[in-house]
C-alpha positions, 0 to 999 in steps of 0.5 A: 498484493496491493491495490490502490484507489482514488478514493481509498486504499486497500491492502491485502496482506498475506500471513507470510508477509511483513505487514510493515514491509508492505506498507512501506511497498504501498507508500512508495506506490503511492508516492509514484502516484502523487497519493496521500498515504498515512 
């Protein structure tokens, strides 16, 4: 689970979870929203 902010992003990563896969989940979100993401 992720959420994203105007001001700053945070992401929640579940030990089960590929830490790359969701940064790239975030990075396409954030592509949706017109957010800078690096």
């Amino acid at each position: 689970m992720y959420y994203a902010g105007i001001r700053k992003i945070n992401i929640v990563v579940d030990d089960e979870v590929d830490k790359s896969q969701v940064v790239s989940c975030c990075y396409d979100f954030c592509k949706e929203i017109n957010l800078d993401f690096e």
